[in-house]
N, C-alpha and C positions, 0 to 999 in steps of 0.2 A: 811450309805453306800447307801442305797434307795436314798436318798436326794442328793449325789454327782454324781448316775448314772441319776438322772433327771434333772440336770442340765447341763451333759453332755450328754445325748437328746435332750431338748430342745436348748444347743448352733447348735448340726448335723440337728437341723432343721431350725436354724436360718441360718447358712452357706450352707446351701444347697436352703433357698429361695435369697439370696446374690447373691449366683452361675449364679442362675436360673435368677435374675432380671438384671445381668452384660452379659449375653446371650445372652439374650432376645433384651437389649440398643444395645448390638453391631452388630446384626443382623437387628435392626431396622436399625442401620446406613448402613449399608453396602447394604441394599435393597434403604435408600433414594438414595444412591449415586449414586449404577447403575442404579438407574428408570431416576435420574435427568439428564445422561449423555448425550450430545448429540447423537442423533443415525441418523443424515443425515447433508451432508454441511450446508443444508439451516439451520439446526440446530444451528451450530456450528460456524455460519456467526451470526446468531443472536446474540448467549452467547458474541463471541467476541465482537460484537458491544455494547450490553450492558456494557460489562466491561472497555471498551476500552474510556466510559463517564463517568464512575464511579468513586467516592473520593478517589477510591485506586490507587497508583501510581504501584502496583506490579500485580494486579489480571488480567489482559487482559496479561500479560506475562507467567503466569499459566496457564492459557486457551491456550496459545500457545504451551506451552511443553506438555501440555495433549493432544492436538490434536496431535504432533509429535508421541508422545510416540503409538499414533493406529497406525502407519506406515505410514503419509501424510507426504512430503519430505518437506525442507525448503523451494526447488523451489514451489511446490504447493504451501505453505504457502504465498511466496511474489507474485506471479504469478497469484495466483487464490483468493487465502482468502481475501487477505489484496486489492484486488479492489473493490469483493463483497462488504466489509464492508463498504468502503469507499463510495460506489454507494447506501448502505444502510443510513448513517448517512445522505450523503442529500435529500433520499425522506422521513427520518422524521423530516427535517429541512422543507421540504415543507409540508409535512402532520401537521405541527406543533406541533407532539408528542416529541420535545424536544427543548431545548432551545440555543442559539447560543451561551453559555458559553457552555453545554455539545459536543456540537456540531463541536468545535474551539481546547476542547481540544481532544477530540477525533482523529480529523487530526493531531494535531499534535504529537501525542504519535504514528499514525500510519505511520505519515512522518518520525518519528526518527529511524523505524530498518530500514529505507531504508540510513537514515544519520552516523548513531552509528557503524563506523568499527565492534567495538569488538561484536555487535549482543548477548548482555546480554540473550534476550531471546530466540535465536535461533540459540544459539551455536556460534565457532567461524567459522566468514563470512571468506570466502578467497576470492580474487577478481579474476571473470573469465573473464575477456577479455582476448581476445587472441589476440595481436597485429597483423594487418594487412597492418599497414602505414595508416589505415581510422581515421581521428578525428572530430567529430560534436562539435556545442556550443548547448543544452539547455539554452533557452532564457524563462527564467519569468519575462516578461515586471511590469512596475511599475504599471499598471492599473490592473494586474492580482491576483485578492484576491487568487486566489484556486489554491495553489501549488502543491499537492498529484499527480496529475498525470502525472505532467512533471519526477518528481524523478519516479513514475512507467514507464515511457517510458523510461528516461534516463539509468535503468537498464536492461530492455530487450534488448537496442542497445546495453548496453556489453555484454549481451548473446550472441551475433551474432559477436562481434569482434571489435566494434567501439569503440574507444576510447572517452569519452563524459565527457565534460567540463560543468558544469553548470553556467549560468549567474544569478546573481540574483538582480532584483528589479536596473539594472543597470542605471545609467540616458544614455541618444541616444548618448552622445560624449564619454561616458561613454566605451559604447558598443561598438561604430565603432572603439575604439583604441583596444580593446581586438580583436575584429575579424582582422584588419590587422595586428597585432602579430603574431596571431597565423595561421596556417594550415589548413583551415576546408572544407570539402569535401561537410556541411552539416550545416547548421542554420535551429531548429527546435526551434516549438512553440505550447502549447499547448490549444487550448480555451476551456474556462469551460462553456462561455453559450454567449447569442449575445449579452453582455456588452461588453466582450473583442476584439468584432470584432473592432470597430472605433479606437480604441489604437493602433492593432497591424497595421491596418491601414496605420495610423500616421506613426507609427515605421519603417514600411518598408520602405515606401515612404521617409523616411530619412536617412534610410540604404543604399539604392540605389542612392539618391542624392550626400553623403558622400564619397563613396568609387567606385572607378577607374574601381574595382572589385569586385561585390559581390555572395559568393557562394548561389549554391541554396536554398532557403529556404522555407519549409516546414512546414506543421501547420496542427495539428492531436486536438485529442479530443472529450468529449461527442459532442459537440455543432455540428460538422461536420457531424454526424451522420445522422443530418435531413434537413439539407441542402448542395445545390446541387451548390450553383453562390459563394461558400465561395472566391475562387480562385480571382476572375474577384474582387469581394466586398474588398479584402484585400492586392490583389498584391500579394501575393505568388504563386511562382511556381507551389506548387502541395498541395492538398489537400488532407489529405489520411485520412483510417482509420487502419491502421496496420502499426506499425513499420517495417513489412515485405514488404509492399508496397513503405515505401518511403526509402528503403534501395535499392531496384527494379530501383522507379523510376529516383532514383539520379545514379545511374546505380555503386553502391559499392558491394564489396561482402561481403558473408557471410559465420561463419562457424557453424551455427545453423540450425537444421531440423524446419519445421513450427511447432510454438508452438501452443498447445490449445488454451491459453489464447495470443491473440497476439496484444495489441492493442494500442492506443496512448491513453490513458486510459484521 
């Protein structure tokens, strides 16, 4: 009897240090997890960026819903997050803390919630343009490596009501039969640096040659940002840096208040 109460002592001791060491692991995890979490955008722009070059095709989509889930809306998310990141992956393409495999696919996993109707990781998208009778073409000429910003502009002019058609990588006969089809209020473009300047150039100067009539056109982007003669250097009408400006300056309306984030990215 002694012998079967010491053994059922020795097991209440043995499940009680069991207890104690399954406790203990899951309080450890549960302290990694909130210390790991982000706790500031610039934070949370990083984690994204990091995962968003990572071997995983799902984790930068995680990192999306977990950011959602603190209460930052989807608009934040395409509006705010997803340019940071973007404006991050290229100055560690410049810093050369990554490499232009991580770097290619990262754009492009960030260009697809802007492409991907159904918005796997950020719910389902509905589309908010509000019809105005305004229609633009987004022009990604064939010389233009760096796509990402035109699809972020292309989408804050639907926030505002314009209807926006994207052109892509089209050849110049190519393009000038799509713009006399169609109705456009507006031909925009976006430059990513002053390689793209001589291209769009070209482009215009055959845009304008080609067509009887050509609507005004438009050219936004980091590149504009630090220079001032882009207009006079390109042929385009207007130069901006806000999709609010050249919705202004083409003189269309708008059914959007000024955004924080508001730019020809």
């Amino acid at each position: 009897m002694n012998c079967v109460s010491g053994r059922l002592e020795l097991q209440d001791k043995r499940d009680t240090a069991i207890r104690f060491l399954v406790e203990a692991a899951l309080q450890s995890v549960a302290t990694t997890k909130q210390s790991s979490a982000p706790r500031s955008r610039e934070e949370w722009v990083q984690r994204l960026c990091a995962e968003i070059m990572s071997d995983s095709e799902t984790s930068h989509r995680n990192v999306i819903s977990a950011l959602l889930a603190t209460g930052v809306s989807t608009e934040d998310v395409l509006q705010t997050y997803v340019p940071a990141v973007a404006r991050r992956l290229g100055e560690l393409w410049i810093q050369d803390k990554a490499t232009f495999v991580q770097v290619t696919v990262g754009a492009s996993r960030l260009q697809a919630l802007f492409q991907n109707e159904k918005r796997p990781s950020l719910g389902k998208w509905l589309d908010r343009t509000v019809p105005l009778g305004q229609s633009m073409l987004m022009i990604l000429p064939e010389t233009e490596d760096h796509t990402l910003g035109a699809f972020v502009a292309a989408d804050q002019f639907r926030r505002h009501g314009i209807w926006v058609r994207m052109s892509i990588r089209l050849k110049p006969h190519e393009l000038v039969r799509v713009v006399e089809e169609g109705c456009f209020s507006m031909l925009g473009m976006s430059l990513a640096s002053h390689k793209s300047v001589a291209g769009v150039e070209e482009l215009i100067k055959f845009l304008r040659s080609a067509m009887d009539h050509c609507p005004p056109i438009v050219i936004g982007g980091r590149y504009i940002l630090d220079e001032d003669d882009v207009e006079e250097r390109t042929g385009a009408d207007f130069a901006v840096r806000s999709v609010r400006e050249a919705i202004e300056r083409c003189g269309l309306a708008s059914v959007s208040e000024p955004l924080s984030i508001d730019s020809m990215a």
